[in-house]
N, C-alpha and C positions, 0 to 999 in steps of 0.2 A: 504494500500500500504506500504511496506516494504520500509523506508528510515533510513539511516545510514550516519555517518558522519565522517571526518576524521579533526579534530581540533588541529592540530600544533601552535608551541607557535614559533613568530620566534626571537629567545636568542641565534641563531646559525643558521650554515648550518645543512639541514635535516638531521637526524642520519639514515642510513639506517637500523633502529630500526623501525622507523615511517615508512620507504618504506615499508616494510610486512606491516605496520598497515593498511596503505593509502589501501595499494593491494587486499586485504583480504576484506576489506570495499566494494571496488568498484567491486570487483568479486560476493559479496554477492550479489549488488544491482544490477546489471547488468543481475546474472543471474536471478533474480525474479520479472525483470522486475520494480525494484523499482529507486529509488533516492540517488544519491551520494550526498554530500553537503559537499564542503569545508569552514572552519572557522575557523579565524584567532584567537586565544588567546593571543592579545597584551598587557594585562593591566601590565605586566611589564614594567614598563616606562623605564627604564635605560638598561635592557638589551633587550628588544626588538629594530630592526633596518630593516628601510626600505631594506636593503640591503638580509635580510635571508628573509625576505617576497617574496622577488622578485623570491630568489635563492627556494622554497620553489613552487612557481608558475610554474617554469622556470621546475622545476627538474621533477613535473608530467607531463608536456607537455610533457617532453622529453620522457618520460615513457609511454605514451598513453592512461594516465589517465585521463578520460577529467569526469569534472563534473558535474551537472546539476545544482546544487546554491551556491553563492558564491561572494566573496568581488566584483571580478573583475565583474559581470555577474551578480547579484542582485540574485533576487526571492521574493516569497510572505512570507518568513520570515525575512527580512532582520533587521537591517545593519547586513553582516556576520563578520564584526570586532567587539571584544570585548570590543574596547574604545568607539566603538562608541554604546555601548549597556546600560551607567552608570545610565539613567535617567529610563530606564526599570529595571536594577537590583537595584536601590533605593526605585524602586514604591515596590517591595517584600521583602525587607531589613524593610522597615515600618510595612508591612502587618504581621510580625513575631512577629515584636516591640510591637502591638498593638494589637497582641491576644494572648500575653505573651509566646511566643514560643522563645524568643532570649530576650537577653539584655545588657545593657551598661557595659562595663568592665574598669575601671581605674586604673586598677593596672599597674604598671613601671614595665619595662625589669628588673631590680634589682628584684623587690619583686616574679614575677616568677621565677628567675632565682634561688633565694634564697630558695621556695620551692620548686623549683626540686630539688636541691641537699640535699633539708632534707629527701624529698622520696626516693631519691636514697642510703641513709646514712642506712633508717629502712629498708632498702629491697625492698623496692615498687617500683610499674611503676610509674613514675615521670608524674602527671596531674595536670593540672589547679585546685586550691585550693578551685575554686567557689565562694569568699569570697566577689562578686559582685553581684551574683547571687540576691539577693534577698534586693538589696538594694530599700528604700523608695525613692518616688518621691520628696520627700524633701531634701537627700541625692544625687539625681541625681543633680538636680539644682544648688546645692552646689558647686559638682564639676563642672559640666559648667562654674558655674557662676567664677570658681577662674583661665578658660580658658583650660583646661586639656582636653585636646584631648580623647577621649574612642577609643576601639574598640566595635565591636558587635559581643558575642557572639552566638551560639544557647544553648537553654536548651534543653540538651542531659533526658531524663527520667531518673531517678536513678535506675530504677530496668527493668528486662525486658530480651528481647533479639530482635537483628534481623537478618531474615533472608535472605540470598542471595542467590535468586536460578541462579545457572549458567549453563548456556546451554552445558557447557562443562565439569564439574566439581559434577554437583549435586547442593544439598542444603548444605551450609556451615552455619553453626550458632557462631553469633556474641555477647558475653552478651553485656549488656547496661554496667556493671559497670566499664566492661575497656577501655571506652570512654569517654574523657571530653566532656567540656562545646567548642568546638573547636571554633576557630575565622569565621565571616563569613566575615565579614567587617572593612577591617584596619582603624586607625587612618587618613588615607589622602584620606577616601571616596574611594578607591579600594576596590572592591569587591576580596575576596579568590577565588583561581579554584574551590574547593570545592563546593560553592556556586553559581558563574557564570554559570559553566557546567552543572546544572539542571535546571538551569532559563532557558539557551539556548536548551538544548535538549528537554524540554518540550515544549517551545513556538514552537520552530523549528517543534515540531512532531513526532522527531526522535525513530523510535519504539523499532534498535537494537543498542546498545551498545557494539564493537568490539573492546577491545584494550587490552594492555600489561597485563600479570600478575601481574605484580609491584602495581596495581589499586588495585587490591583484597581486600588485607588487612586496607591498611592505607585509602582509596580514596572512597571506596564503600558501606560500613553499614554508614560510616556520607553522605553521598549520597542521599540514599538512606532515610534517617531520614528528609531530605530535603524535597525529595518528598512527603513523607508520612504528613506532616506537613504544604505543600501547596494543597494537596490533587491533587496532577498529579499524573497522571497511570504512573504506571512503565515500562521501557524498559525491553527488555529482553538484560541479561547482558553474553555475552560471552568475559572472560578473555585467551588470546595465551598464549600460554608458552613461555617463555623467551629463547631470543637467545644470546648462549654462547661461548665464544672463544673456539676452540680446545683442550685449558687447562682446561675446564670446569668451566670458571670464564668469569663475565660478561665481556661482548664484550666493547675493548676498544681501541685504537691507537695502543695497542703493538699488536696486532692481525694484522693491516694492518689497510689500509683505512675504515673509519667511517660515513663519508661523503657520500653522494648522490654527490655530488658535486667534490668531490674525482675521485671519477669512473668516471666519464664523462671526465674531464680534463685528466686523462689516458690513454682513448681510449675504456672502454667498449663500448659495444651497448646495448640500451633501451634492445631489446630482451633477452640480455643474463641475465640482473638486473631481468628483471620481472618473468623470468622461474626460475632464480635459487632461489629466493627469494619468490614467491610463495610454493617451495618444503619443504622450513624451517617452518616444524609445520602442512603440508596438506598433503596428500598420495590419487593423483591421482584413481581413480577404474582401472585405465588401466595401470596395475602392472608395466607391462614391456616398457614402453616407457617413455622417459627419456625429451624430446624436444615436448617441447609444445608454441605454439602461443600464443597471450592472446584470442582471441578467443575460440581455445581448450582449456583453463583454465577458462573461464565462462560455459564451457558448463559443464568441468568437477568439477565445483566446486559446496562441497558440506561440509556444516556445522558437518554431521556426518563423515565425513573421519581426522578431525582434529586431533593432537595427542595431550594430556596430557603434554605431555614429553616435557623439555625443546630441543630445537631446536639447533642442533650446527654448529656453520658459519666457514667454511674450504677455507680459502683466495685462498688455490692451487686449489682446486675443481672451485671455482669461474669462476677462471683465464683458465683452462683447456675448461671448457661450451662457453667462449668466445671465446678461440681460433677454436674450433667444428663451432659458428657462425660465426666465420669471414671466414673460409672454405667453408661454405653453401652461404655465401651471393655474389651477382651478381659482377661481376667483373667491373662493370662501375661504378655501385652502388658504392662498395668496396673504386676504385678509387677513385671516387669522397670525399669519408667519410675519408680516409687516407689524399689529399692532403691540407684538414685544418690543418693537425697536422706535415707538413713539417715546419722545421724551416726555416725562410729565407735566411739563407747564403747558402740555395741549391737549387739554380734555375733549376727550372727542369723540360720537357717537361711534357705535360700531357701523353703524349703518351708512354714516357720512364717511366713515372711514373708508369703508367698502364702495360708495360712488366714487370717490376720489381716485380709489385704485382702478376700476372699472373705467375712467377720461383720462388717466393720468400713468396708466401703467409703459406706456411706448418710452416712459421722460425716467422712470426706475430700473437701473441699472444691477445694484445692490441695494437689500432691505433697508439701510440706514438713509438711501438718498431720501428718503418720505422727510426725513428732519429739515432737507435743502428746502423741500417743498412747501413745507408747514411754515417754516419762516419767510418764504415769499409772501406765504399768503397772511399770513396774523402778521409779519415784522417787517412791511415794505419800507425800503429807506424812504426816508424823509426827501420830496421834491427839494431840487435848486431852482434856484432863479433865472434860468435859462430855461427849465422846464417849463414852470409857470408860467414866464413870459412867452412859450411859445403855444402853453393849454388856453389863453386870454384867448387868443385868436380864434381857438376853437368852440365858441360858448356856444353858435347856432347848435352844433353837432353834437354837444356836452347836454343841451335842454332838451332838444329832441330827445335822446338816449332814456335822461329821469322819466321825462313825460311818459315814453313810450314804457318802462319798466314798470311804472307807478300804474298801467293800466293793463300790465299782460293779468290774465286770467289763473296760468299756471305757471309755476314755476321750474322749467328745466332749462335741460342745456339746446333741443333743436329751438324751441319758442325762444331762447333768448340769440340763436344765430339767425333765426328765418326776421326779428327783429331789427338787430343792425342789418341785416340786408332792407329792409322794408326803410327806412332810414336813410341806405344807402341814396337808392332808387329816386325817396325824395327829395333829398338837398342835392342829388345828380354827383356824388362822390362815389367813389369804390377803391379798391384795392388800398395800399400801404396809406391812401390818406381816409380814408374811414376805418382802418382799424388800429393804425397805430396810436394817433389820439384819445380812442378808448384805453390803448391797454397803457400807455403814459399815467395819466389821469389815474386808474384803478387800481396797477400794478404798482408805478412809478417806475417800471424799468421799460426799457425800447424793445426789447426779446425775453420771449419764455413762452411757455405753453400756452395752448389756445386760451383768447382771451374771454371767450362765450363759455368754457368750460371754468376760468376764474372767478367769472361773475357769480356762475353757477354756485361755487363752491363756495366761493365768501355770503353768499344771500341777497335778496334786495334793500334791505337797510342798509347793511354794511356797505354797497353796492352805490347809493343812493349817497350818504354819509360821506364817502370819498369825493364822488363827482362835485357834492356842493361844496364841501371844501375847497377844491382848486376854483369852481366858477365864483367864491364867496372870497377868497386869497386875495389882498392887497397887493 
């Protein structure tokens, strides 16, 4: 059975880096009938926080990501947190110790520090000096005995090579000799990810390995040497290509939001994260269609449609596919999902809430723009004196308007267009000079949304109340 895993560290809010990752995972496993497993990699004490675990939890729910094992939800491989895994990664931290495959390191942050910079002085790649490596059991003790903390290395083979076959990529070959002696196990009894992440994906069962390019180089032949050295089968290892800002540099704040957590607070929808974020790095077989469900993306997903190529994230595209979904989605629904993100100094029916979105939905991008809008219409700035001097002019066309609104029968938005048009007709005006002196006047801005749907929405007194204003204005 085909299980896969998606193992976030929580040192922050998710990077929507990880959201492909998590996506891709769960599409893979879903469509083959296999096993998602989420798992927590907490051993960083100091930046791991209750708070990104939650937000981390929180942000697949919201995505439709649900899992099958998992911190919150157990399973038969458990604990799925990695603090709570120490006494199993020490049981194989020993097992390396004592078949000579790893060992005690007591060298100071100075004394490497010192030879890297003599490597880096003759040319060389700057590695661990090994000068531990082969110390006697009498020399070990020694050091204990004077209280000096070690770390645990592994012994890397001195000659060799290994290979990484990637499901996406080929077979890449790695020599042995440009790989240290790498840490597995710190000085304060934490295990390295390097090391954790094969104890857990082995125990766990995990068959494919699904994550970032960035893994390739630095994360995967010492990996891999792990396995080979506790004798676990190897996963099969697919590396994505990395996704890069518009500038063609890794994705970062100045690109726009980064956060999973981001986009939510904004106003996207799970829908629009999961379509457009599946696209980055997969090419559907169904060329020409652009909007897909997560359903239609298990069914169309497929390990050989993956690209190579680094993946590039277009914040305006994003934004564009959201505003597509907020168009398609149910107008109660819609409703409903917009008046969480009303701020409260706008008390406002559900009902007007809901005509608002039903005239005004083509102008909502993301959920939060309704706050743009509500302050057009309650907090229009305050006219200048160029304005005014130029509404004076307009009072034939400003009195008609009252006149004619003071005697419509019903209040909507065609009776108040088929209005100004009636208006139009009579004073023999049309186009930008009968409508722009309405929405001047009512608005106080030169551009925005229909102004017969403004009228509509602020009411006939309110409506009334502005006009006379400007035609009453000194």
């Amino acid at each position: 059975m085909i299980r896969v895993r998606f193992p976030p560290s929580p040192t922050g809010y998710m990077h929507i880096g990880n959201v492909r990752t998590a996506l891709f995972n769960y599409l893979y496993a879903r469509k083959n009938k296999g096993k998602f497993v989420l798992r927590i990699e907490d051993t960083d004490k100091e930046r791991s926080k209750k708070e990104y675990e939650d937000d981390i939890l929180t942000g697949l729910k919201w995505l439709g990501l649900d899992w099958d094992e998992g911190p919150d939800i157990g399973g038969p491989f458990g604990p799925y947190k990695q603090s709570e895994r120490i006494d199993i990664y020490n049981h194989y931290i020993d097992k390396l110790l004592n078949e000579d495959k790893a060992y005690y390191c007591f060298c100071s942050e100075e004394e490497i520090e010192k030879d890297r910079e003599e490597a880096l002085k003759k040319g060389l790649m700057p590695k661990y000096s090994r000068r531990c490596r082969n110390l006697t059991k009498d020399q070990i003790k020694e050091k204990f005995d004077k209280g000096i903390k070690p770390v645990v290395r592994f012994k890397t083979p001195l000659e060799g090579e290994i290979i990484v076959k990637d499901g996406l990529r080929g077979d890449l070959i790695f020599p042995l000799e440009n790989l240290d002696d790498f840490v597995i196990l710190r000085s304060d009894g934490i295990p390295t990810y390097n090391f954790a992440v094969v104890i857990d994906d082995a125990l766990m069962k995990i068959t494919d390995v699904i994550r970032g390019e960035d893994h390739l180089h630095g994360n995967t032949p010492r990996q891999i040497l792990i396995y080979n050295a506790l004798n676990f089968p190897l996963p099969n290892f697919i590396h994505l290509p990395m996704i890069l800002g518009e500038d063609h540099t890794k994705l970062s704040k100045r690109h726009g939001s980064v956060s999973l957590r981001d986009y939510r607070i904004e106003g996207y929808l799970p829908e629009t994260l999961v379509n457009y974020m599946a696209l980055l790095g997969f090419s559907p077989a169904t060329k020409e269609k652009e909007f897909f469900s997560l359903e239609e993306l298990i069914d169309e997903f497929d390990l050989k449609n993956l690209s190579k190529s680094n993946a590039i994230f277009s914040a305006s595209k994003l934004k564009w596919m959201n505003h597509k979904y907020i168009e398609m989605t149910d107008l109660n629904k819609l409703t409903y999902l917009i008046k969480n993100y009303v701020k409260e100094e706008y008390k406002v029916s559900d009902e007007w809430l809901k005509d608002l979105i039903r005239l005004l939905k083509e102008h909502i991008f993301v959920l939060s723009d309704i706050n743009n809008i509500l302050d057009d219409i309650f907090n229009p700035m305050p006219l200048d004196n160029q304005k005014l001097s130029y509404l004076k002019e307009q009072k034939e066309l400003l009195n008609e308007f009252i006149l004619g609104i003071e005697n419509l029968n019903q209040w909507n938005e065609n009776d108040i267009l088929n209005l100004i048009r009636e208006i139009g007709k009579k004073l023999n005006i049309k186009g930008k000079n009968l409508y722009y002196p309405l929405r001047v006047a009512i608005s106080h801005k030169e551009e925005g949304f229909e102004i017969y749907a403004y009228i509509y929405l602020i009411g006939k007194e309110e409506t009334k109340k502005r006009v006379s204003e400007v035609l009453n204005s000194k």
